[in-house]
CHARMM-style PDB file with segment names, atoms N, HN, CA, C and O in Angstrom:
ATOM      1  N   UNK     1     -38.315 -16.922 -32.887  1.00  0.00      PROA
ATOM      2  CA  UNK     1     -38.629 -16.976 -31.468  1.00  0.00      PROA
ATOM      3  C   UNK     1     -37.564 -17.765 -30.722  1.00  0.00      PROA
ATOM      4  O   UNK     1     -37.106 -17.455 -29.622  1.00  0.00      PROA
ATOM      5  N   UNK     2     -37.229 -18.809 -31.443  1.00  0.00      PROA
ATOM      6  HN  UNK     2     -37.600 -19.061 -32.337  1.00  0.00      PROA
ATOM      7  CA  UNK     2     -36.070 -19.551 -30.850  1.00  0.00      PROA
ATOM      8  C   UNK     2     -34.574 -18.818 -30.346  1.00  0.00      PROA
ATOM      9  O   UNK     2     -33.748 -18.952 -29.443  1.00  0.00      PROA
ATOM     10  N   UNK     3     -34.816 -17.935 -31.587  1.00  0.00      PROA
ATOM     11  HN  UNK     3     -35.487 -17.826 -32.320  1.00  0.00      PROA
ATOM     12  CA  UNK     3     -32.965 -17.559 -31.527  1.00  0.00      PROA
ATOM     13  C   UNK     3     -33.307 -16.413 -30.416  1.00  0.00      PROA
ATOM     14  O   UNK     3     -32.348 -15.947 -29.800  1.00  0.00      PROA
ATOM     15  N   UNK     4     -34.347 -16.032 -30.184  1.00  0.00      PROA
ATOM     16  HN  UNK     4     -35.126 -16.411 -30.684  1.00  0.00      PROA
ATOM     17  CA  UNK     4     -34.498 -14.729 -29.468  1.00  0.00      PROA
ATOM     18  C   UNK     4     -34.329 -15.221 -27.645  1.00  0.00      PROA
ATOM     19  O   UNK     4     -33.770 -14.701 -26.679  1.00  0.00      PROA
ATOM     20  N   UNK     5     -35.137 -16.475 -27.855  1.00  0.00      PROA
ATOM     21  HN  UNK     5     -35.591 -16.897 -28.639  1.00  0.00      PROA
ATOM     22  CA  UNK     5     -35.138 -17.194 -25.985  1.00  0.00      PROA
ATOM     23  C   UNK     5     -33.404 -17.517 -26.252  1.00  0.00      PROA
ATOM     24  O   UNK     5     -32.819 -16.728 -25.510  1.00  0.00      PROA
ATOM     25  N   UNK     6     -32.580 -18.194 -26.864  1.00  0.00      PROA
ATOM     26  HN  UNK     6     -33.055 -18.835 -27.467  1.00  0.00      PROA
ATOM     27  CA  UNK     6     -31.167 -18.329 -27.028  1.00  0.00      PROA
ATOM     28  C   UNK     6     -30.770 -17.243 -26.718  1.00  0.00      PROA
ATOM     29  O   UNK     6     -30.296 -17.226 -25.583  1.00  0.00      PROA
ATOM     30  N   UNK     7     -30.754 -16.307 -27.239  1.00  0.00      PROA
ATOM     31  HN  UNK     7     -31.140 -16.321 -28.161  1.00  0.00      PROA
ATOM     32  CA  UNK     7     -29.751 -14.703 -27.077  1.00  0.00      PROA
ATOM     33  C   UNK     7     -30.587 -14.446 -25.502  1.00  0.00      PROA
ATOM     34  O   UNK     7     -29.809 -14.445 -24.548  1.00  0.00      PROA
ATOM     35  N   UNK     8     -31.414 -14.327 -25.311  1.00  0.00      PROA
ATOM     36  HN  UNK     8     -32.046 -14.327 -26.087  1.00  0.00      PROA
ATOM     37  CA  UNK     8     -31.798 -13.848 -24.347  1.00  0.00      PROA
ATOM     38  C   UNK     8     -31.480 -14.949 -22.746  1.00  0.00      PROA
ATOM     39  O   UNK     8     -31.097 -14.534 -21.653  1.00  0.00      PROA
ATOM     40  N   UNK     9     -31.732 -16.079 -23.052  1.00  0.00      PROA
ATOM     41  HN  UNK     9     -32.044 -16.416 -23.940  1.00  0.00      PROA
ATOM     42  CA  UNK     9     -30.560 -16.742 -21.914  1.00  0.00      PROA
ATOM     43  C   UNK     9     -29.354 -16.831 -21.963  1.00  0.00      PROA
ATOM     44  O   UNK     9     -28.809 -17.172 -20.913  1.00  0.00      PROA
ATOM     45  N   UNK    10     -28.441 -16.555 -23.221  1.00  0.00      PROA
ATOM     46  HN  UNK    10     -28.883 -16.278 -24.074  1.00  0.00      PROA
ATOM     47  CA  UNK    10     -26.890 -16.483 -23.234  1.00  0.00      PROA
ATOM     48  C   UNK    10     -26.614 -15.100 -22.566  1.00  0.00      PROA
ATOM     49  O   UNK    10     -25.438 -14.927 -22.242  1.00  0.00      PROA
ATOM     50  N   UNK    11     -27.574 -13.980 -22.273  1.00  0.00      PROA
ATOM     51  HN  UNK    11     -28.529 -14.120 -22.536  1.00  0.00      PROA
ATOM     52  CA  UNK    11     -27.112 -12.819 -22.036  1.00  0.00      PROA
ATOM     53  C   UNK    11     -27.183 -13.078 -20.572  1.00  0.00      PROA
ATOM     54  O   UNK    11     -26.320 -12.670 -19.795  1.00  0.00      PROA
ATOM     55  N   UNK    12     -28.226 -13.762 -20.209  1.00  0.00      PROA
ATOM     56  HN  UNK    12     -28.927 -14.093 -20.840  1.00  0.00      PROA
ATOM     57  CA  UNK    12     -28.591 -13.746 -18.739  1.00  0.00      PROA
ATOM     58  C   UNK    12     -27.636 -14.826 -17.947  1.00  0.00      PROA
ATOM     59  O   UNK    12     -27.470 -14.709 -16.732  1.00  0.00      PROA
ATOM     60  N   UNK    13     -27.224 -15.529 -18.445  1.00  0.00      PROA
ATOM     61  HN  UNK    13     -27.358 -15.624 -19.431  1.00  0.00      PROA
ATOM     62  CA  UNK    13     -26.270 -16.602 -18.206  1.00  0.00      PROA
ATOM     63  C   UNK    13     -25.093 -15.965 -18.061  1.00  0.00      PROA
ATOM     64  O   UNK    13     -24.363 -16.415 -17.177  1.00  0.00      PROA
ATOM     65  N   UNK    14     -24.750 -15.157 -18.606  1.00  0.00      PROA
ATOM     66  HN  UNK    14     -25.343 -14.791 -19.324  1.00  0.00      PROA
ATOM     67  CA  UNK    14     -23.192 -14.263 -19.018  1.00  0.00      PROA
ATOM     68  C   UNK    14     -23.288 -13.211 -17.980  1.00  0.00      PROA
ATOM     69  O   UNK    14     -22.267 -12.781 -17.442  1.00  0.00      PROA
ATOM     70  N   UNK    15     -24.137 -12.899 -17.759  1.00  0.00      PROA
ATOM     71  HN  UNK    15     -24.967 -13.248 -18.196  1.00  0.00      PROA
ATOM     72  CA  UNK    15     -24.571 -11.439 -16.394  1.00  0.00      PROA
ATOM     73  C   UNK    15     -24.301 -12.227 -15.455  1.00  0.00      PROA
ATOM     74  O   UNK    15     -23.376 -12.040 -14.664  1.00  0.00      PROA
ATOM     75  N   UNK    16     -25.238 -13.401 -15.432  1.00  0.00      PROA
ATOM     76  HN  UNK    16     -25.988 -13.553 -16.075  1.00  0.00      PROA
ATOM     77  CA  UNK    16     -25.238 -13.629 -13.817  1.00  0.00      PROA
ATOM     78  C   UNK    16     -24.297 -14.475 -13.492  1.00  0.00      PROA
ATOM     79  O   UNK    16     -24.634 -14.947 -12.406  1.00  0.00      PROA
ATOM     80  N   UNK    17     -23.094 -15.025 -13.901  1.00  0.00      PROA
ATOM     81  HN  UNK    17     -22.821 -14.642 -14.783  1.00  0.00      PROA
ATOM     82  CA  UNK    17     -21.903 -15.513 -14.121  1.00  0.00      PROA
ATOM     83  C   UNK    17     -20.593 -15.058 -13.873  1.00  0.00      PROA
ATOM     84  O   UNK    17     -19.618 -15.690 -13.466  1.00  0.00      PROA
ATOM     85  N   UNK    18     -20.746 -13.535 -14.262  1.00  0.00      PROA
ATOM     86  HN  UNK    18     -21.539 -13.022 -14.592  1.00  0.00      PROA
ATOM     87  CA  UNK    18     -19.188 -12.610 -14.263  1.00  0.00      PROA
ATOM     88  C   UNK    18     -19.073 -12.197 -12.752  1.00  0.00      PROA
ATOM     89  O   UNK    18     -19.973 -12.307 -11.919  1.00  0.00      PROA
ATOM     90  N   UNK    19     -17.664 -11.644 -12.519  1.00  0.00      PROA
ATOM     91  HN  UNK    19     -16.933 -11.554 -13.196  1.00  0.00      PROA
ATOM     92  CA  UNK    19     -17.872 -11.420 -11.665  1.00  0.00      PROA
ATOM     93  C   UNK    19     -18.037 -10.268 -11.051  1.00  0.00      PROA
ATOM     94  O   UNK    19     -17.872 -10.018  -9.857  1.00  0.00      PROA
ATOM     95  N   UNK    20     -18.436  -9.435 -12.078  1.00  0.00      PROA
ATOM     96  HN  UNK    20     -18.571  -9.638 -13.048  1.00  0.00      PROA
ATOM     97  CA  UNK    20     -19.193  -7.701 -11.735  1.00  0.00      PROA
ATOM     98  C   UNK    20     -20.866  -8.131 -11.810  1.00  0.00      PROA
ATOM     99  O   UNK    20     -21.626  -7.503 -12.547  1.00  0.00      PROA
ATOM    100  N   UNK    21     -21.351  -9.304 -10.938  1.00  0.00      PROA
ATOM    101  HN  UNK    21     -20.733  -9.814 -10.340  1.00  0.00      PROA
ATOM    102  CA  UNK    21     -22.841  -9.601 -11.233  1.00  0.00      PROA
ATOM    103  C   UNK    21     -23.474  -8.327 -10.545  1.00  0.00      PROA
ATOM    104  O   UNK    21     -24.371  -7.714 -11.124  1.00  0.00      PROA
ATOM    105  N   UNK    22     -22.971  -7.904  -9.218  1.00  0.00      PROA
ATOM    106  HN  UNK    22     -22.242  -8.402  -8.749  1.00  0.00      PROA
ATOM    107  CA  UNK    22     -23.588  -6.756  -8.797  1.00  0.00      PROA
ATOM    108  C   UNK    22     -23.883  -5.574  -9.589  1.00  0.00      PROA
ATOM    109  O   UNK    22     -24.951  -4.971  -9.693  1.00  0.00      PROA
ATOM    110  N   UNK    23     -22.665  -5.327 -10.173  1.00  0.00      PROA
ATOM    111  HN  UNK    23     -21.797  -5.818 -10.088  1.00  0.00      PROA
ATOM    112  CA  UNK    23     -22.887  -4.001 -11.153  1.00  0.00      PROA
ATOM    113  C   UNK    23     -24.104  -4.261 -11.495  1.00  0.00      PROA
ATOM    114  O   UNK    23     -25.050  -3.688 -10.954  1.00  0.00      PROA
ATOM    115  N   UNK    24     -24.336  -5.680 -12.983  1.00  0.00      PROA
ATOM    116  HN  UNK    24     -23.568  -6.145 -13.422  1.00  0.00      PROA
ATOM    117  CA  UNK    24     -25.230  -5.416 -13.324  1.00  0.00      PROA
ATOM    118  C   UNK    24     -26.399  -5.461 -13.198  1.00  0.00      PROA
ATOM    119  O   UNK    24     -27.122  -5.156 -14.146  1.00  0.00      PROA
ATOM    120  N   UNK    25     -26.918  -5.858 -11.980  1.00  0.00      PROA
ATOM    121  HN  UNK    25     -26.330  -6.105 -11.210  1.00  0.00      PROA
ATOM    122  CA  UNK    25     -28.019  -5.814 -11.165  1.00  0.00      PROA
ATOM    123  C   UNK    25     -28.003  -4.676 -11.218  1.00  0.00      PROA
ATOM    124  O   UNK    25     -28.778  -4.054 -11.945  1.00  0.00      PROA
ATOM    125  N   UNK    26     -26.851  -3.943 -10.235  1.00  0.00      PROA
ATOM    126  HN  UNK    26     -26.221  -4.448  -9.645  1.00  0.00      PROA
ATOM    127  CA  UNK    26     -27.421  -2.339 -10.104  1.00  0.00      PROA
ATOM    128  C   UNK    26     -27.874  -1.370 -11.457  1.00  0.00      PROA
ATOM    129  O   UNK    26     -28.558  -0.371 -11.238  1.00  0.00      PROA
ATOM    130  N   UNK    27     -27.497  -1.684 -12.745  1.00  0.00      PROA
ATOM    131  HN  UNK    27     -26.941  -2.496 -12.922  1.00  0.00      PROA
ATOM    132  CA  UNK    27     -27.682  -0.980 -13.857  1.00  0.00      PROA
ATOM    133  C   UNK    27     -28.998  -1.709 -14.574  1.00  0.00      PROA
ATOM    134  O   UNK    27     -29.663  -1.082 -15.399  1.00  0.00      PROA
ATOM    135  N   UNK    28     -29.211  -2.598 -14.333  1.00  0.00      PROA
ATOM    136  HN  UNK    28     -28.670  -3.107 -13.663  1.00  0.00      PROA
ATOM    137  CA  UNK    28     -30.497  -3.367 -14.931  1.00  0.00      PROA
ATOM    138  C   UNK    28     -31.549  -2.110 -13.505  1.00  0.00      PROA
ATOM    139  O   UNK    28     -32.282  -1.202 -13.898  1.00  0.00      PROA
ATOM    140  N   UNK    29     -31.397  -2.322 -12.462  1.00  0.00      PROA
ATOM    141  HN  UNK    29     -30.802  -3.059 -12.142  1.00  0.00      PROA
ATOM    142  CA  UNK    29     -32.117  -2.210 -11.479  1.00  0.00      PROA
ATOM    143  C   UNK    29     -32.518  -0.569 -12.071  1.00  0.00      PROA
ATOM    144  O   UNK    29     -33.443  -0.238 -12.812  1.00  0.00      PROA
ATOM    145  N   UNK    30     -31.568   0.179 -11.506  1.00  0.00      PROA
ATOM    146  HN  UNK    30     -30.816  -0.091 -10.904  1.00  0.00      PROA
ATOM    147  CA  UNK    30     -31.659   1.531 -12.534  1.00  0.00      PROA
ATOM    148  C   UNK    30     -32.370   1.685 -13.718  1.00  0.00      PROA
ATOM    149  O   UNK    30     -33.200   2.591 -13.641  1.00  0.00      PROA
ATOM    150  N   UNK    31     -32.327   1.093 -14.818  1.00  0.00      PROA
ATOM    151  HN  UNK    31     -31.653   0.357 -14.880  1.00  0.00      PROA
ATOM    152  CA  UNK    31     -33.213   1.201 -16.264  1.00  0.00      PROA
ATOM    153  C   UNK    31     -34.601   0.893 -15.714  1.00  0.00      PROA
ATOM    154  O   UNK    31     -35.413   1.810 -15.835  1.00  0.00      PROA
ATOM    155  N   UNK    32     -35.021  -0.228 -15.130  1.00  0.00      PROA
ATOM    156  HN  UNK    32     -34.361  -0.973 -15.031  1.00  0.00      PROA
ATOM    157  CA  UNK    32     -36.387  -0.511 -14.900  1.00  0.00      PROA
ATOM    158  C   UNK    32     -37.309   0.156 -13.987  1.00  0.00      PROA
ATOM    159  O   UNK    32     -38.518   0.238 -14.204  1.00  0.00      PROA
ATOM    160  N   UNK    33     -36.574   0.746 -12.715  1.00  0.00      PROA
ATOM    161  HN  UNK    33     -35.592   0.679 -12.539  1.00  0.00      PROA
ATOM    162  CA  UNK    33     -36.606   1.733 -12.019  1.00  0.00      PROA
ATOM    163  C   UNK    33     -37.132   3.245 -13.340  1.00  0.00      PROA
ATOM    164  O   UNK    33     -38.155   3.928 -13.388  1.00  0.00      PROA
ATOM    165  N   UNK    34     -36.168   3.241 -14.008  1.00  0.00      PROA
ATOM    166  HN  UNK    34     -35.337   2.686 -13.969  1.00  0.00      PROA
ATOM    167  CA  UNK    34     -36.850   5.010 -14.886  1.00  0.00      PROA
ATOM    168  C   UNK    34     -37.699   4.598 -15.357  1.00  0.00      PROA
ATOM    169  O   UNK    34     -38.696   5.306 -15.218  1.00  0.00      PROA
ATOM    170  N   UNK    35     -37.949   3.096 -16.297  1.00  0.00      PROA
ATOM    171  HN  UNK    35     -37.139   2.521 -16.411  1.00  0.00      PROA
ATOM    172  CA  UNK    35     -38.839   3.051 -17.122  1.00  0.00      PROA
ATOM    173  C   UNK    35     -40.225   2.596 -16.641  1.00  0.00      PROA
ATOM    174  O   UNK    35     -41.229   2.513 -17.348  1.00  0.00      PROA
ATOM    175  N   UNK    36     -40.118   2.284 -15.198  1.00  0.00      PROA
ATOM    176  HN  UNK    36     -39.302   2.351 -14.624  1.00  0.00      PROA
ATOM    177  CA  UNK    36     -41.600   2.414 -14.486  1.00  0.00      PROA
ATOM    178  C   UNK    36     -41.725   3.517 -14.116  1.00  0.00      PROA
ATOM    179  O   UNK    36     -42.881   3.831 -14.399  1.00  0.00      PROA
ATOM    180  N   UNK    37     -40.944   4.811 -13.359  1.00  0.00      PROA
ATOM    181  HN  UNK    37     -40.004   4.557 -13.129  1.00  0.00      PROA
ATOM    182  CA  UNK    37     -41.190   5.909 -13.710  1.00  0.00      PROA
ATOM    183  C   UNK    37     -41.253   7.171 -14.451  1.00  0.00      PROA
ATOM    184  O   UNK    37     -41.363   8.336 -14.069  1.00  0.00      PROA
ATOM    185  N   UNK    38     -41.142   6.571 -15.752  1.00  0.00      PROA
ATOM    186  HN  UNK    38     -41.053   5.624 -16.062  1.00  0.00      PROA
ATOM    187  CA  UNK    38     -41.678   7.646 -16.799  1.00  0.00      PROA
ATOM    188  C   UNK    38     -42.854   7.113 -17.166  1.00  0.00      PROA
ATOM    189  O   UNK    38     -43.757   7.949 -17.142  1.00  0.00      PROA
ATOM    190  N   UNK    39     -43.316   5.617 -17.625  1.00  0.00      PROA
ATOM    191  HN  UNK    39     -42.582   4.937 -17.645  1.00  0.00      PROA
ATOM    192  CA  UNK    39     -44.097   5.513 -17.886  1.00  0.00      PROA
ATOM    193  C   UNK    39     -45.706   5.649 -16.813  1.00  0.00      PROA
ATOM    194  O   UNK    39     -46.904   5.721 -17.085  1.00  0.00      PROA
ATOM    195  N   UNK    40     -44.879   5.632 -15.507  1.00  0.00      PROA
ATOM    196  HN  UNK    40     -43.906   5.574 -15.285  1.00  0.00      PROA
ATOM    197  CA  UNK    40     -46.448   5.044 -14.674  1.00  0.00      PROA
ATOM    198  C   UNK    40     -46.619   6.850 -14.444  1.00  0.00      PROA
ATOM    199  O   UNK    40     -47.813   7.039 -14.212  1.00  0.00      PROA
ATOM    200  N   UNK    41     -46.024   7.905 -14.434  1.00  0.00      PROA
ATOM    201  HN  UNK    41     -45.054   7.752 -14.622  1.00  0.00      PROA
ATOM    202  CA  UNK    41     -46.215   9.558 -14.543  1.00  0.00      PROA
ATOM    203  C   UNK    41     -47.148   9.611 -15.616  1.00  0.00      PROA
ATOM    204  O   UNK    41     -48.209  10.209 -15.439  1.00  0.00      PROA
ATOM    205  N   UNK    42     -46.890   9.061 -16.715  1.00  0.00      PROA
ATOM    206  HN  UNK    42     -46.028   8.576 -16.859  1.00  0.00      PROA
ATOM    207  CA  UNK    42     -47.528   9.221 -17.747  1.00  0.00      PROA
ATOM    208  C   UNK    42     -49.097   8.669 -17.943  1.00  0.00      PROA
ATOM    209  O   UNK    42     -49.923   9.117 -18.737  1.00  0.00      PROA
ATOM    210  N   UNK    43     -49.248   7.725 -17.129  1.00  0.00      PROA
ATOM    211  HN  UNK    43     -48.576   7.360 -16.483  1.00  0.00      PROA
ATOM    212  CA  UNK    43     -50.530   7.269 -17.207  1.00  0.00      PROA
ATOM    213  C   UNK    43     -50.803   7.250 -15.752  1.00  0.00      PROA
ATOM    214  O   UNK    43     -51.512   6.495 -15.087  1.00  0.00      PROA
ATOM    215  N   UNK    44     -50.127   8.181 -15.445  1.00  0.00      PROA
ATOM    216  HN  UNK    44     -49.551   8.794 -15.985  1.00  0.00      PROA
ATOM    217  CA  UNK    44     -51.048   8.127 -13.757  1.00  0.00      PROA
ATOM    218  C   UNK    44     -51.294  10.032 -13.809  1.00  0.00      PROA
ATOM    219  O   UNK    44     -52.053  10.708 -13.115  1.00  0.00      PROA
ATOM    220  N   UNK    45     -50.431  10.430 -14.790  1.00  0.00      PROA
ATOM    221  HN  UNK    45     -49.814   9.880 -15.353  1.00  0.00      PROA
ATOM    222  CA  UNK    45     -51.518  11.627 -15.411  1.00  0.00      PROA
ATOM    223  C   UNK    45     -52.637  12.347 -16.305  1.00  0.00      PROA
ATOM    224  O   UNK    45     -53.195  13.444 -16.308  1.00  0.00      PROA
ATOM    225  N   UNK    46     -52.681  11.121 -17.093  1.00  0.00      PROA
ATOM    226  HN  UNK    46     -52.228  10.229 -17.091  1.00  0.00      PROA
ATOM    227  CA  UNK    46     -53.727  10.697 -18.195  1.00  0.00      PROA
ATOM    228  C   UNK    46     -54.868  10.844 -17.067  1.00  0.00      PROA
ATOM    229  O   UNK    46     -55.699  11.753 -17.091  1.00  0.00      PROA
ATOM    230  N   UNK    47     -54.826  10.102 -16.334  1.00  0.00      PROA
ATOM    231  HN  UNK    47     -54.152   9.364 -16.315  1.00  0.00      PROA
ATOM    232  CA  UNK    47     -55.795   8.911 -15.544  1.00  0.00      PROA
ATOM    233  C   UNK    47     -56.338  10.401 -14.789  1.00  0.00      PROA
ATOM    234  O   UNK    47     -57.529  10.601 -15.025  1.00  0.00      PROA
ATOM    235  N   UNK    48     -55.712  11.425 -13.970  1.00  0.00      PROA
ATOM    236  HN  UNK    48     -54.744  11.263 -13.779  1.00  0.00      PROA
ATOM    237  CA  UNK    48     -56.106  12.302 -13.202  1.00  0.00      PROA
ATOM    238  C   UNK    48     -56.579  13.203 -14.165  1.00  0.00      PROA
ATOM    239  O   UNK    48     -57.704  13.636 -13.916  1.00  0.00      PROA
ATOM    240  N   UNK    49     -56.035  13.625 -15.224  1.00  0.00      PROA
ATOM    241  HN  UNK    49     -55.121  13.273 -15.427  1.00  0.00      PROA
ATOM    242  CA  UNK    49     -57.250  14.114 -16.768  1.00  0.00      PROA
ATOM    243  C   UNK    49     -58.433  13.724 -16.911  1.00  0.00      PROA
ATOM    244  O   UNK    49     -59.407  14.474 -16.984  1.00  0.00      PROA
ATOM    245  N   UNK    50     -58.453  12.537 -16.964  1.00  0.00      PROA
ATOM    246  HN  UNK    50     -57.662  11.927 -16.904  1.00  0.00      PROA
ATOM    247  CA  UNK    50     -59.502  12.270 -17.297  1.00  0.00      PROA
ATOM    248  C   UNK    50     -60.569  11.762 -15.946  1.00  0.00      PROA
ATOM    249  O   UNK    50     -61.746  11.442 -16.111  1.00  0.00      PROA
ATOM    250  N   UNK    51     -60.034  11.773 -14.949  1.00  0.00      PROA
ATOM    251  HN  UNK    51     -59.078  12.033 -14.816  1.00  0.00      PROA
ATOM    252  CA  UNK    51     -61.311  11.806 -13.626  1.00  0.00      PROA
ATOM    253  C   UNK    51     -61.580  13.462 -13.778  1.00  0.00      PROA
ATOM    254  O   UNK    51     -62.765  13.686 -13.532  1.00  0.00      PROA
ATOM    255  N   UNK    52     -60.916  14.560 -14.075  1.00  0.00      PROA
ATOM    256  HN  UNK    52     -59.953  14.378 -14.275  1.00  0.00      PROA
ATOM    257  CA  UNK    52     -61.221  16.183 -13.792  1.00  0.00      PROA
ATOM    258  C   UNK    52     -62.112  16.486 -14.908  1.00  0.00      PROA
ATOM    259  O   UNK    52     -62.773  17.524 -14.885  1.00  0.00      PROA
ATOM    260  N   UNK    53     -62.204  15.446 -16.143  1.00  0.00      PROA
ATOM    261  HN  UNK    53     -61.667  14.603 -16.161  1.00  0.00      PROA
ATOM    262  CA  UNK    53     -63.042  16.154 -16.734  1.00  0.00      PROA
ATOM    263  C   UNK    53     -64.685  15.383 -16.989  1.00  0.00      PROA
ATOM    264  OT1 UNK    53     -65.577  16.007 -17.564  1.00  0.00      PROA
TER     265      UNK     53
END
């Protein structure tokens, strides 16, 4: 758990540091962006399944 909070603030430290920080905002922003919309399609069509039946 330790080494994982370490890697995971050395990465965030190193992003928000360089000086392409925008890029990676915009490419972080992008991934989380699809992955709330594939997943919330997916259970926001479950969800209308199962009120129709």
């Amino acid at each position: 758990m330790g080494f994982f909070f370490f890697g995971i603030s050395t990465v965030s430290w190193v992003i928000c540091t360089t000086s392409r920080r925008k890029e990676w905002a915009d490419i972080m922003l992008d991934y989380v962006h699809h992955k709330r919309c594939s997943f919330l399609s997916n259970s926001w069509a479950s969800f209308l399944k199962r009120l129709k039946s």
